[in-house]
C-alpha positions, 0 to 999 in steps of 0.5 A, a space after each residue: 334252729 334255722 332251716 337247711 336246704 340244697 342241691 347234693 349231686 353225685 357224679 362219677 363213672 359208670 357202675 360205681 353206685 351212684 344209685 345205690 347210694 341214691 336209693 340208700 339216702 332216699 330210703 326207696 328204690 329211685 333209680 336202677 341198681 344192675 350191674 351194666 354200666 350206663 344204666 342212668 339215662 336222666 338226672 334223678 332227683 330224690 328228696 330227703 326231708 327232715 324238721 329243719 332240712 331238705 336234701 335234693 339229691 341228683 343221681 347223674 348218669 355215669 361219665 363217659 365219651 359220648 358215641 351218640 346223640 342219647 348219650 351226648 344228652 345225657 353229658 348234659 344232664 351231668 354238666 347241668 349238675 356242675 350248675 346248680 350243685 350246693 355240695 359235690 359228691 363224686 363217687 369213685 370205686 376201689 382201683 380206680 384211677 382217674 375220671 373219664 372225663 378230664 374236662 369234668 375232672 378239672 371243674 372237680 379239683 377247682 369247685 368252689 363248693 364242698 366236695 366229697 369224695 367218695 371211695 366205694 366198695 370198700 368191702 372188696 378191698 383190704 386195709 393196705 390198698 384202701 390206704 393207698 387208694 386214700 393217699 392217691 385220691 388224696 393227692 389227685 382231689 386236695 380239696 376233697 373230703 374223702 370217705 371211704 364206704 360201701 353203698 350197697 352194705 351201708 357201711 358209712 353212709 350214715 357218716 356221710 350224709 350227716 356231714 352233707 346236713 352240717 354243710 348244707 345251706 341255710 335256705 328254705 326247702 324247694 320242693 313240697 315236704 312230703 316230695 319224695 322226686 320230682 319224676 312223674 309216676 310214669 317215669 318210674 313205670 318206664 324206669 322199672 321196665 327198663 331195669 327188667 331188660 338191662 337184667 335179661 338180654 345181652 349186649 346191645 339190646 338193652 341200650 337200644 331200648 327207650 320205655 313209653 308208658 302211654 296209659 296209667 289209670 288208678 282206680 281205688 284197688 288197681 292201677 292199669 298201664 300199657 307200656 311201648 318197649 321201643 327197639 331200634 331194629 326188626 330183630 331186636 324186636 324178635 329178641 325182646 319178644 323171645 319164643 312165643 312170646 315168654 322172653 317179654 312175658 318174663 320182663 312182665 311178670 317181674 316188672 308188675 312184682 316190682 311195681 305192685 310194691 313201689 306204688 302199693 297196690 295191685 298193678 295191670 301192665 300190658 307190654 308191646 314192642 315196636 320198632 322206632 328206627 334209629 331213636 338214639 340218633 334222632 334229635 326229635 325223638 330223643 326230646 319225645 323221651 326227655 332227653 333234653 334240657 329244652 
């Protein structure tokens, strides 16, 4: 049988399960699943192998109008998943009505590649509306298959990632077969770090907030990390430290649990927050913590 291998990129709004579905194709916790919107900053790759095939899955972050510099970065790593994408997913959720974006709307209903349109949290649904969800989304994306699903129960997940491995194309794989991502470990120190702030604080902060991980030694029965949680202001700083520091001992014990079992073995995390003035607006900064294509 001839080898199989692509590039499957999900699109679609904030907080309609990209990641779910992501991590419930992978098998692992890859990128983060909160119930804020914008949770995904960067586009990340989650590898899925098998005898005769290799998936590349790209977890985008959600569309939206851009108000800043990080988050016009972050429309890039969206547009490049138009670039190099062998089979489209674009997931939307029950009453949804449209994308957020016309522009990537179009580039949607003119693909030339198979599409797969994605219509989540059915389980929140009855029958009469997910057959009226189908027959508008049917009419807006007629070159769309569309599959009903729930990511986060699993219901036809299976389904769907069955017919990605019939629409794949005949390649070689691209990446090592025993590739899980092509992060680096200290990517998904940052990324669960940053999971644990999005869940605790409110409003504004969490957005305010970039994760640095400046050491990472592993030694045969303990891995050791110091991780930098940025924040734009003083007061954000204050914030995040909370009183007497048990706010950012919270973020930390829950982050060490989470890592332990991500890496398998006994985690050392030291946390500090420092102040790094307007990062989100600044071009050199923004390149510092990945945010460009360069």
């Amino acid at each position: 049988m001839a080898h199989k291998a692509g590039f499957v990129n999900i699109i679609g709004n904030p907080n309609v399960g990209k990641s779910t579905l992501m991590n419930a194709f992978v098998g692992e916790r890859l990128s983060i699943i909160t119930s804020k919107a914008q949770t995904t900053r960067h586009r990340i790759l989650g590898i899925v192998n098998g005898e005769d095939f290799q998936v590349i899955l790209s977890d985008t972050p959600g569309i939206i109008k851009p108000a800043y510099e990080l988050q016009e970065s972050m429309m890039d790593f969206v547009k490049s998943a138009f670039e190099d994408a062998d089979i489209l997913v674009y997931m939307v959720e029950i009453g949804e009505q449209e994308l957020k974006d016309e522009a990537f709307f179009r580039k949607i209903v003119h693909a030339e590649i198979p599409v797969l349109l994605l219509l989540n949290k059915i389980d929140k649904s009855n029958q009469e509306q997910l057959e009226e969800q189908v027959g508008l989304w049917k009419e807006k994306v007629p070159n769309a298959e569309i599959y009903p699903i729930s990511a986060l129960e699993g219901f036809n997940v299976s389904e769907v990632f069955s017919r990605i491995l019939e629409l794949l194309p005949e390649s070689p794989a691209f990446y090592p077969k025993d590739s899980l991502t092509d992060k680096p470990e200290r990517f998904f120190v940052n990324e669960i770090i940053r999971e644990k702030i999005l869940l605790h604080y409110k409003k504004e902060i969490p957005y305010a907030v970039e994760i640095e991980t400046e050491e990472f030694f592993e030694e045969e029965k303990i891995i050791r990390m110091r991780s930098i949680i940025m924040v734009e202001r003083d007061t954000q700083k204050g914030i995040i430290i909370g009183h007497k520091g048990n706010a950012l001992k919270r973020v930390g014990v829950e982050a060490r649990a989470d890592l332990e079992k991500f890496f398998g073995k006994q985690v050392h995390l030291e946390l500090y927050v420092k102040v790094n003035k307007n990062w989100r607006s600044n071009d050199r900064q923004l390149k510092r913590f990945g945010y460009s294509k360069d």
